[in-house]
ZAKOLLO-44022 format. One record per residue: x, y, z of N, C-alpha, C in turn; residue in three letters. Coordinates in steps of 0.1 Angstrom, whole numbers. Layout:
BEGIN
{n.px = X&n.py = Y&n.pz = Z&ca.px = X&ca.py = Y&ca.pz = Z&c.px = X&c.py = Y&c.pz = Z&resn = ala}
...
//
This chain:
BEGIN
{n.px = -239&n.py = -481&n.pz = -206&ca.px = -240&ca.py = -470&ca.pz = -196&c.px = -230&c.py = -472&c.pz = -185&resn = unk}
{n.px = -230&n.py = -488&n.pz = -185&ca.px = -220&ca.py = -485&ca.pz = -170&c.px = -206&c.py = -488&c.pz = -178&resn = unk}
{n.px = -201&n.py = -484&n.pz = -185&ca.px = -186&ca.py = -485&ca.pz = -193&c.px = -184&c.py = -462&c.pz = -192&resn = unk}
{n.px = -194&n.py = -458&n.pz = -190&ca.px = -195&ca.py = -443&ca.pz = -196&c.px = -193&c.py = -439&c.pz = -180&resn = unk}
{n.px = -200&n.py = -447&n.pz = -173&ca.px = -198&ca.py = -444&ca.pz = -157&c.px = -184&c.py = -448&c.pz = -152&resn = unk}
{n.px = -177&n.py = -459&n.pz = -157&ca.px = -167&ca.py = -463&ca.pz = -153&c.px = -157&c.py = -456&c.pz = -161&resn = unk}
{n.px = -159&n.py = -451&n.pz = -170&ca.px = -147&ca.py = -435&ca.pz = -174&c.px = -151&c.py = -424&c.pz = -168&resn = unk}
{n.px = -158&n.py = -419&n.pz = -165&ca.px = -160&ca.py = -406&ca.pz = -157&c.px = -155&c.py = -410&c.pz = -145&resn = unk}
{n.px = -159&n.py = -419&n.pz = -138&ca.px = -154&ca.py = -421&ca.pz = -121&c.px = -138&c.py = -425&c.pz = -125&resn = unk}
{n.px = -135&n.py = -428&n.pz = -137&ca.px = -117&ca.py = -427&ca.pz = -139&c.px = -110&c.py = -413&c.pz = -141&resn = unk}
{n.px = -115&n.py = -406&n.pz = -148&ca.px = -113&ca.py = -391&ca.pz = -150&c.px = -115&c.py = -386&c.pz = -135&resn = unk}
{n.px = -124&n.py = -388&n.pz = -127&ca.px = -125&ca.py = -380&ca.pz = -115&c.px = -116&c.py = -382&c.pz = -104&resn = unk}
{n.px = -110&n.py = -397&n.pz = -107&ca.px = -98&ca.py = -401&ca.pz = -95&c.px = -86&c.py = -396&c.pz = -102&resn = unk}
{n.px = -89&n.py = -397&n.pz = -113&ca.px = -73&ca.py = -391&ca.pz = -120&c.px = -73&c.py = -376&c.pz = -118&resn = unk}
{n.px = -87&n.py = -367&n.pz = -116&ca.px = -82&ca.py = -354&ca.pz = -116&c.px = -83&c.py = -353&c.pz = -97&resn = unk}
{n.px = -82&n.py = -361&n.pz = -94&ca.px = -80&ca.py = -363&ca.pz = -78&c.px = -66&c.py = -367&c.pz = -72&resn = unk}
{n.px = -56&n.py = -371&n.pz = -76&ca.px = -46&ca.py = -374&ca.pz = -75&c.px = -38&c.py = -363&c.pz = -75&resn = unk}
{n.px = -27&n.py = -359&n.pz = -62&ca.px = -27&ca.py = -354&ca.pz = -60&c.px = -11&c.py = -345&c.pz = -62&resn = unk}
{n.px = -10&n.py = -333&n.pz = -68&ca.px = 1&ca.py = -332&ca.pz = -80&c.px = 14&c.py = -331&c.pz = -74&resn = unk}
{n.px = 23&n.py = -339&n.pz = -73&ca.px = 37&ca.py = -338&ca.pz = -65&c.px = 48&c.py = -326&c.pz = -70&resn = unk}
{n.px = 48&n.py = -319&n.pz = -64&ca.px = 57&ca.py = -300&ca.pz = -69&c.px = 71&c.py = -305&c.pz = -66&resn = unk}
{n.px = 78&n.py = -301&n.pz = -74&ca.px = 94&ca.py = -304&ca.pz = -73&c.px = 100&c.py = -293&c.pz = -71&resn = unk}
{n.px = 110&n.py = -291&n.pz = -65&ca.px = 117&ca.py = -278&ca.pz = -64&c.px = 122&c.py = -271&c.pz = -74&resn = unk}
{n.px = 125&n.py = -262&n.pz = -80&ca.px = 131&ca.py = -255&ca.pz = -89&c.px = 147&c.py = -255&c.pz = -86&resn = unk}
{n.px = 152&n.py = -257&n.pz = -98&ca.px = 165&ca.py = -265&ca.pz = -98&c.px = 170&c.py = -245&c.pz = -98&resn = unk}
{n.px = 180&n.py = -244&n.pz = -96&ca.px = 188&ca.py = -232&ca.pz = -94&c.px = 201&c.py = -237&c.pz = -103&resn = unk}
{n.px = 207&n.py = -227&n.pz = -114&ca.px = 217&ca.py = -236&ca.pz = -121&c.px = 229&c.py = -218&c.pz = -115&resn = unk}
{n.px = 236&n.py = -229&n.pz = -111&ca.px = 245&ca.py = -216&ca.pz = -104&c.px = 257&c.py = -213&c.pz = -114&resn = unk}
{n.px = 260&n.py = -204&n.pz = -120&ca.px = 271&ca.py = -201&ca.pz = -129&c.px = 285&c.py = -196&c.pz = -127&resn = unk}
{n.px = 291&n.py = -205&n.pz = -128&ca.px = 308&ca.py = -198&ca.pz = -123&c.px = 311&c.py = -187&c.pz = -129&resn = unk}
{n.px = 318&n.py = -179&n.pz = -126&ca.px = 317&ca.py = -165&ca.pz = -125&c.px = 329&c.py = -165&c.pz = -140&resn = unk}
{n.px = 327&n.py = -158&n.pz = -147&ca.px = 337&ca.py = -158&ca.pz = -161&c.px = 350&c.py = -153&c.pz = -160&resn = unk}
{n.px = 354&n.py = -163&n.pz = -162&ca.px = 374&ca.py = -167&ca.pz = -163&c.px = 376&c.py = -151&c.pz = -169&resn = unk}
{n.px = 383&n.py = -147&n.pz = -161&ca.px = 390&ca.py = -130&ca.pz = -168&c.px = 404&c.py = -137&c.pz = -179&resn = unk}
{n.px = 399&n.py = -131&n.pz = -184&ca.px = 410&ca.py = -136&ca.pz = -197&c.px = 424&c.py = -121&c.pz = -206&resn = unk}
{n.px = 434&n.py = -125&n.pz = -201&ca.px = 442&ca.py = -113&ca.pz = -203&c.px = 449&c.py = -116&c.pz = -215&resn = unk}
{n.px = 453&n.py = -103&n.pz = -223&ca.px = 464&ca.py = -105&ca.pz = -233&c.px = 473&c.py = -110&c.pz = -226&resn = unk}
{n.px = 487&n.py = -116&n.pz = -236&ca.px = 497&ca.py = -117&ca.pz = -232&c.px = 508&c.py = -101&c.pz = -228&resn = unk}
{n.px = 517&n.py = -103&n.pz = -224&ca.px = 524&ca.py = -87&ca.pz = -225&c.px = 538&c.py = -93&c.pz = -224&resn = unk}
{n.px = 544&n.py = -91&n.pz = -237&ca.px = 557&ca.py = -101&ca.pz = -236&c.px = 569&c.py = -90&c.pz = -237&resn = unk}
{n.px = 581&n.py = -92&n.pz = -231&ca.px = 591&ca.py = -86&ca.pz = -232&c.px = 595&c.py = -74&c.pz = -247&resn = unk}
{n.px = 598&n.py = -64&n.pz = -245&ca.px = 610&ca.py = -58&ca.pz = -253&c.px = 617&c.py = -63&c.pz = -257&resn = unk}
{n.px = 614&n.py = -67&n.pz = -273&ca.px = 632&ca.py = -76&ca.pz = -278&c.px = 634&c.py = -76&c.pz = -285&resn = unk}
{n.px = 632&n.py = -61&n.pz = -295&ca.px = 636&ca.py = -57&ca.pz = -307&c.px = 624&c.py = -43&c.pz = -309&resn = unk}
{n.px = 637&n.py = -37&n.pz = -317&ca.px = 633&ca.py = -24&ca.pz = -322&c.px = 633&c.py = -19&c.pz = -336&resn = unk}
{n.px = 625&n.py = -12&n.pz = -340&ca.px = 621&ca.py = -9&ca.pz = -359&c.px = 622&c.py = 8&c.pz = -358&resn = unk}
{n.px = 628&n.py = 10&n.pz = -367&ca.px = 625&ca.py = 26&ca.pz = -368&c.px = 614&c.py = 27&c.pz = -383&resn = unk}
{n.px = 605&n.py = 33&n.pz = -386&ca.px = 600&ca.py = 36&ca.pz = -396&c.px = 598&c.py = 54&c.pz = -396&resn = unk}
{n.px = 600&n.py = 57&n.pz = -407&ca.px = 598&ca.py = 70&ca.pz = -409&c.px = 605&c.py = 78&c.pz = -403&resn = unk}
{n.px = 615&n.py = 74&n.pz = -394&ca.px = 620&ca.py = 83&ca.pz = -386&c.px = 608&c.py = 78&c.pz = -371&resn = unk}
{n.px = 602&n.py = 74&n.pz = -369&ca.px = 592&ca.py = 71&ca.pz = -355&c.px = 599&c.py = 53&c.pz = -353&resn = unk}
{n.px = 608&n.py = 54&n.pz = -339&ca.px = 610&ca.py = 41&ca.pz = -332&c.px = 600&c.py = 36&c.pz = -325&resn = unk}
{n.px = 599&n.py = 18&n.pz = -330&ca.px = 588&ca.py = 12&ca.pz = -318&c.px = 594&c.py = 0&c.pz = -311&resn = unk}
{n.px = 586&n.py = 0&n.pz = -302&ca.px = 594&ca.py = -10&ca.pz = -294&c.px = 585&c.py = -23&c.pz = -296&resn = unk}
{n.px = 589&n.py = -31&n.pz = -295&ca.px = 585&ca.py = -46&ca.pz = -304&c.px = 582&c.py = -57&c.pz = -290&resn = unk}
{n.px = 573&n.py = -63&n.pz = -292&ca.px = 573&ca.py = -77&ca.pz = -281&c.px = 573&c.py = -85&c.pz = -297&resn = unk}
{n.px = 581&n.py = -95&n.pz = -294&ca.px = 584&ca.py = -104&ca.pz = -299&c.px = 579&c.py = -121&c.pz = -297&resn = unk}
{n.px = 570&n.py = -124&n.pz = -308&ca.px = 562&ca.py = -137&ca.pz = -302&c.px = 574&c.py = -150&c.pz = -314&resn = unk}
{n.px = 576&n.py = -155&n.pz = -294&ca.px = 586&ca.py = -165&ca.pz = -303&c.px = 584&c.py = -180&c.pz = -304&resn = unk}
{n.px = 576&n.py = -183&n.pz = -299&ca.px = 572&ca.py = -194&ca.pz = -294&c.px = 555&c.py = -196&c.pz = -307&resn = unk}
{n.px = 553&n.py = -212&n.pz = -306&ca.px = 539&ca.py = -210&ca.pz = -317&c.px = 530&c.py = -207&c.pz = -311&resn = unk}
{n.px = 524&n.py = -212&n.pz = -295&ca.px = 516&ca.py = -205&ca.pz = -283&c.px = 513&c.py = -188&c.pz = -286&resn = unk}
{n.px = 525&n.py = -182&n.pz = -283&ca.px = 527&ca.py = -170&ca.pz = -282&c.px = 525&c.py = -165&c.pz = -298&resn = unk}
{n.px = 530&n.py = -171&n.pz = -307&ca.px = 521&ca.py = -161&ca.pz = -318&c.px = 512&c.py = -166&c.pz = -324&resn = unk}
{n.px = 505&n.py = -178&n.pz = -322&ca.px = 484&ca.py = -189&ca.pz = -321&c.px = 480&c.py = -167&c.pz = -310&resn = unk}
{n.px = 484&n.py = -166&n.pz = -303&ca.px = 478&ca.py = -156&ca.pz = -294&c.px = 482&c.py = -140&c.pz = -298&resn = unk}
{n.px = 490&n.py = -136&n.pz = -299&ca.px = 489&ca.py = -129&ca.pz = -305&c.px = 485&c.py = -118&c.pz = -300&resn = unk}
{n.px = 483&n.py = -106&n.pz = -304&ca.px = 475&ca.py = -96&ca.pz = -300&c.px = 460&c.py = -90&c.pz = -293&resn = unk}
{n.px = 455&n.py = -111&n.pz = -293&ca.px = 445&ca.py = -114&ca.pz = -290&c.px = 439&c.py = -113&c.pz = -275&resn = unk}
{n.px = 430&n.py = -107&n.pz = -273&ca.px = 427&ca.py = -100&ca.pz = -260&c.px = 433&c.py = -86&c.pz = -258&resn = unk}
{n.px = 442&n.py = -84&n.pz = -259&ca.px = 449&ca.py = -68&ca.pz = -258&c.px = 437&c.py = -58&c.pz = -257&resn = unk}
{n.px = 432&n.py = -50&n.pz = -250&ca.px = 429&ca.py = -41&ca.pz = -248&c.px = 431&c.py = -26&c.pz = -252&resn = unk}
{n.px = 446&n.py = -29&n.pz = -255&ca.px = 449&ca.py = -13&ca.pz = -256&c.px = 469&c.py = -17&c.pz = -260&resn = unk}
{n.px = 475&n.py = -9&n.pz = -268&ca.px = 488&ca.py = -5&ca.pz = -270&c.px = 491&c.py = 7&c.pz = -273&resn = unk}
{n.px = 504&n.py = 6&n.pz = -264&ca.px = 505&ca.py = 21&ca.pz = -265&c.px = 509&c.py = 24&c.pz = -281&resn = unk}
{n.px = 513&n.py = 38&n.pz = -283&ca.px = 514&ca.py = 42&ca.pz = -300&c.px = 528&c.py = 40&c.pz = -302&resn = unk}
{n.px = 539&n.py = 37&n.pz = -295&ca.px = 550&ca.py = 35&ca.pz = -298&c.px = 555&c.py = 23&c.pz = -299&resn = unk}
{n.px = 543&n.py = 11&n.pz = -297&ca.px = 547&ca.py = -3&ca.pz = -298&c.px = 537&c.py = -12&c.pz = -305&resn = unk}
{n.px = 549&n.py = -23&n.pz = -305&ca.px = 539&ca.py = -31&ca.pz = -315&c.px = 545&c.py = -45&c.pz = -314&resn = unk}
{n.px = 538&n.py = -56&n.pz = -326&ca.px = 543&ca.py = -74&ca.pz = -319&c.px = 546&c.py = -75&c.pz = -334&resn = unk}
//
């Protein structure tokens, strides 16, 4: 009996103790790297069909690993 008393009066100090709240961590996020194509010089020109384009030329291995990559938009008279 007194082993059944001496876990209850442990249970009751354990649910007596009193709960320490921690702050909520705030995870602040750096704002996303704007990421642009490249837009490389005019440095050669192709005629097909009778329609001229004007060419950016990737001369470097940098420059053509990238590529057309990110580009958003070209106009209809040009091309890499």
């Amino acid at each position: 009996m007194s082993q059944w008393l001496g876990i209850v009066v442990s249970f009751l100090l354990l649910g007596c103790t009193p709960i320490i709240a921690t702050e909520p961590t705030h995870v602040v996020q750096a704002p996303a790297k704007e990421v642009r194509g490249q837009n490389l010089p005019i440095s050669a020109y192709a005629t097909i069909a009778g329609q001229r384009f004007e060419l950016e030329v990737a001369k470097t291995p940098q420059q053509q690993q990238t590529g057309l990559m990110y580009r958003t938009s070209l106009a209809d008279n040009r091309g890499m």
